[in-house]
C-alpha positions as CSV (number, residue, x, y, z in Angstrom):
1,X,21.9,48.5,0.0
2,X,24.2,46.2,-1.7
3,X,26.4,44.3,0.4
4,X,30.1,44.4,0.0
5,X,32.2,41.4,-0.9
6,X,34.0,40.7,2.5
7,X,30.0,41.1,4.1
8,X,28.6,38.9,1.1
9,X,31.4,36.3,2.5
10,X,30.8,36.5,5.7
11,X,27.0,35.8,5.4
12,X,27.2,33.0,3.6
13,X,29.5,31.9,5.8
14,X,27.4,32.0,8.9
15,X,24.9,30.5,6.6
16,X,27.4,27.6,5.6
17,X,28.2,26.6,9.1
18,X,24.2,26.8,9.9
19,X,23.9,24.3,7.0
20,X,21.1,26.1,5.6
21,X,22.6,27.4,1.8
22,X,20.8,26.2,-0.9
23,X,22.2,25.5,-3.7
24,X,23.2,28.4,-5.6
25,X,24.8,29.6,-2.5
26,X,26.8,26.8,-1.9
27,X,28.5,27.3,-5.5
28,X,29.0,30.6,-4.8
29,X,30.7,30.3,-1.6
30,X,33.1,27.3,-3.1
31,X,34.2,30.0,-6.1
32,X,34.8,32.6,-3.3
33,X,36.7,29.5,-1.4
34,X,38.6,28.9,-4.8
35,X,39.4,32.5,-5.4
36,X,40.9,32.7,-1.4
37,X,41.7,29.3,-0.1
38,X,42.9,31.5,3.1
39,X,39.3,32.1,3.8
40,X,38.3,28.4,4.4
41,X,40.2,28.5,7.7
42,X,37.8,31.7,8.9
43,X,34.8,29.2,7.6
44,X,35.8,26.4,9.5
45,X,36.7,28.7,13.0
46,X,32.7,30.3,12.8
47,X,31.5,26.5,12.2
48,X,33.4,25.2,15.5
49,X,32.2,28.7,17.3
50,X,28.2,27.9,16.5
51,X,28.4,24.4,16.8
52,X,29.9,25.4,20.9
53,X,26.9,27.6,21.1
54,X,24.3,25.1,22.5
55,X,26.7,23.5,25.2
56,X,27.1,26.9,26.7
57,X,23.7,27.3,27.0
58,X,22.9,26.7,31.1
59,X,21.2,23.8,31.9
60,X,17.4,24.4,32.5
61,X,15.2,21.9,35.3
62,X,11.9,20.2,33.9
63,X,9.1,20.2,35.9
64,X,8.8,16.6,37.3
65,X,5.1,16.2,36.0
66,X,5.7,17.8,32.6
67,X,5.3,14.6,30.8
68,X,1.7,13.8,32.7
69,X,0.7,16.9,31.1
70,X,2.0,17.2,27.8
71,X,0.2,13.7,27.7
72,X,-3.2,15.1,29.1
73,X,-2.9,18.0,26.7
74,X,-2.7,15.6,23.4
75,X,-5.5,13.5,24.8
76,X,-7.6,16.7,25.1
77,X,-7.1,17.5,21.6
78,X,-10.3,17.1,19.0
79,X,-9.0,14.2,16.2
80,X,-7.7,15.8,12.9
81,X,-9.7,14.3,9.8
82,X,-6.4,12.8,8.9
83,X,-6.5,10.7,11.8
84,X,-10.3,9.8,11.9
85,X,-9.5,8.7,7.8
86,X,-6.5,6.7,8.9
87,X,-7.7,5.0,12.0
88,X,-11.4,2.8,12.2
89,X,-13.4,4.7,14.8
90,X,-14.6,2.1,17.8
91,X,-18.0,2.4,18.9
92,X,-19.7,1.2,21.8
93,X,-23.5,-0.6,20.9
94,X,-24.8,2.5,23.1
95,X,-23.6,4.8,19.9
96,X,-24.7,3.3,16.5
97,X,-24.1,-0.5,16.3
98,X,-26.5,-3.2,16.9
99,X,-25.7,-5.0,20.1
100,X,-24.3,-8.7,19.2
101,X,-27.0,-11.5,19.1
102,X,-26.1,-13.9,21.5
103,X,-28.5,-17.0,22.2
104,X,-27.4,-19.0,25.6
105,X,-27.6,-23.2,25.3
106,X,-30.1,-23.2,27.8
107,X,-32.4,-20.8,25.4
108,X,-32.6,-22.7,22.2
109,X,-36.0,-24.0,21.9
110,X,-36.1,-27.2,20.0
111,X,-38.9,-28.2,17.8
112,X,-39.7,-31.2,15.4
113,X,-38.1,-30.6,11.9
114,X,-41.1,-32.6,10.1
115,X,-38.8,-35.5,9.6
116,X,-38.9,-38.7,12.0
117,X,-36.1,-38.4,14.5
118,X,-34.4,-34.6,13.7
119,X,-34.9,-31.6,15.9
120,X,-33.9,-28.5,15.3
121,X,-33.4,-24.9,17.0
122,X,-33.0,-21.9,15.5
123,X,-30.9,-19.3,16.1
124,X,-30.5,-16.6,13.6
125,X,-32.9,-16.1,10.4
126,X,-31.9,-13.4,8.0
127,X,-35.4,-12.2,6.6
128,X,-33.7,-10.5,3.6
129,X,-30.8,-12.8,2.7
130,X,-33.5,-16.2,3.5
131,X,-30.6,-17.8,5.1
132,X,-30.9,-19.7,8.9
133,X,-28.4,-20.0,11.1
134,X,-29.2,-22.9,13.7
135,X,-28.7,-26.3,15.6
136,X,-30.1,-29.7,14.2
137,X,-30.1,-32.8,16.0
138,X,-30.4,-36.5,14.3
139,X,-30.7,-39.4,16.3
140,X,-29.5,-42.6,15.8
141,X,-30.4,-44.0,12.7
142,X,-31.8,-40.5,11.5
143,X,-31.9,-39.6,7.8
144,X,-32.4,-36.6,6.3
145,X,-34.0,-36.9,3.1
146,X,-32.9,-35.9,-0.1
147,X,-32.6,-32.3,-1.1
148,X,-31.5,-29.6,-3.1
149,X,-29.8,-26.6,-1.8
150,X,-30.6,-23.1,-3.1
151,X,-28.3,-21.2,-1.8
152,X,-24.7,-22.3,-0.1
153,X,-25.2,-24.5,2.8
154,X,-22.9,-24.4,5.4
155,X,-22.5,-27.2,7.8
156,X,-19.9,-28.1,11.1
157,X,-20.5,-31.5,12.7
158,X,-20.3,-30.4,16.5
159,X,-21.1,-34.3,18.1
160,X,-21.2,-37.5,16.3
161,X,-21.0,-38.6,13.1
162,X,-23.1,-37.5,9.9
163,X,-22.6,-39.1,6.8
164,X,-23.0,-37.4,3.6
165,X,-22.1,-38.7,-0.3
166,X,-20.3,-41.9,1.3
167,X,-18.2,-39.5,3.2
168,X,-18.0,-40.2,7.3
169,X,-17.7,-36.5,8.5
170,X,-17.4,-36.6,12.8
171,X,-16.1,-33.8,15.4
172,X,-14.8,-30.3,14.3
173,X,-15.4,-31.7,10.2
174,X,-17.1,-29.0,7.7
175,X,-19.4,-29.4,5.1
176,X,-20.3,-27.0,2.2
177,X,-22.6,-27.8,-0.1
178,X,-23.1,-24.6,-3.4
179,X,-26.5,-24.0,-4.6
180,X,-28.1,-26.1,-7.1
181,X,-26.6,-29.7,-5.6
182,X,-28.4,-32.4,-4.2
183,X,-28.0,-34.7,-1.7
184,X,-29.2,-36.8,1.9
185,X,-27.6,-37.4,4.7
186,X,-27.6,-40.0,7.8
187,X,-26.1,-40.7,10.8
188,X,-25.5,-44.5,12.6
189,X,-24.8,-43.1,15.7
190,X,-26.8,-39.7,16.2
191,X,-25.3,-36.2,16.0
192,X,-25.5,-32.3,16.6
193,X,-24.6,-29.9,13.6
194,X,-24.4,-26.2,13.3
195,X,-26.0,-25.2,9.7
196,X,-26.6,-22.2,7.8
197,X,-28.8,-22.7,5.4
198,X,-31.4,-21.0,2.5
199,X,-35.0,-20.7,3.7
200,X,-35.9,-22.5,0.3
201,X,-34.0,-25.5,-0.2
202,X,-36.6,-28.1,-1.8
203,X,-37.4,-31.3,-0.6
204,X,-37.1,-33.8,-3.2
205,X,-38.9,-36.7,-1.2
């Protein structure tokens, strides 16, 4: 049934003050406006009656432990794939990670290196990479003889002093060699160092 032009008014209207017209609504309502500018006064009365609405409205109490469970109810929802891609998912080692490697001071088992006056302890070797993580200890006077690295060699003095290519490296210092150089090192004093290291460095002496 087609509406009549005082009902077509009124509805947009009601949809004006709702501030839901789109937009070929809201030119039709301003040329209706334009055609009777008395009308804009009705338009502006049903906007101040519906924007009254909600404070009439009684006031309704909230159950004191409403926010407890609307908490308890979002924990208890399954995760959305949107929110499994957005966030990293934490495991525990129980699940599907490998338990970190940890070796204690009092564990490392230190053996001759095969060079007068260096020890060394391993800690980590990495069959498939051929790298070694471990501790090496030179005593005073120590040299360690000349050698070429064939992979990157990694090295933090942790005590002492260590000297390598002229250069007196002590506490905290870091040393990276890349594969392919050569070198020896020494120490006046005696020293620990934390290395990682390739499995096939070549001795050159």
């Amino acid at each position: 049934m087609e509406m009549m032009p005082d009902e077509d008014f009124n509805m947009l209207a009601v949809l004006q003050s709702l501030d839901i017209l789109d937009e070929s609504e809201s030119r039709t309502l301003t040329e209706k406006l334009r055609a009777s500018p008395e009308q804009e006064s009705e338009v502006a009365a049903l906007e101040t009656a519906i924007s009254a609405i909600a404070y009439t409205a009684p006031p309704v109490p909230v159950a004191p432990d409403l926010k407890n469970r609307l908490f308890q109810r979002i924990a208890e929802l399954p995760p959305t794939a949107e929110s499994v891609n957005s966030k990293p998912i934490v495991t525990s080692p129980t699940e599907n990670n490998t338990r970190s490697l940890i070796v204690r001071s009092n564990d490392v088992k230190w053996k001759p290196y095969g060079v007068p006056g260096i020890s060394i302890g391993k800690l980590y070797i990495d069959k498939k990479k051929r790298e070694i993580t471990c501790l090496m200890r030179l005593e005073p006077g120590g040299i360690f003889p000349l050698h070429r690295h064939a992979g990157s060699e990694e090295v933090l003095v942790l005590e002492g002093d260590l000297i390598v290519e002229g250069e007196v490296c002590h506490q905290g210092d870091y040393i990276r060699s890349v594969p392919g150089s050569t070198h020896s090192s020494l120490t006046e004093g005696g020293c620990l160092l934390l290395m990682k290291t390739s499995t096939d460095n070549e001795m050159l002496v």
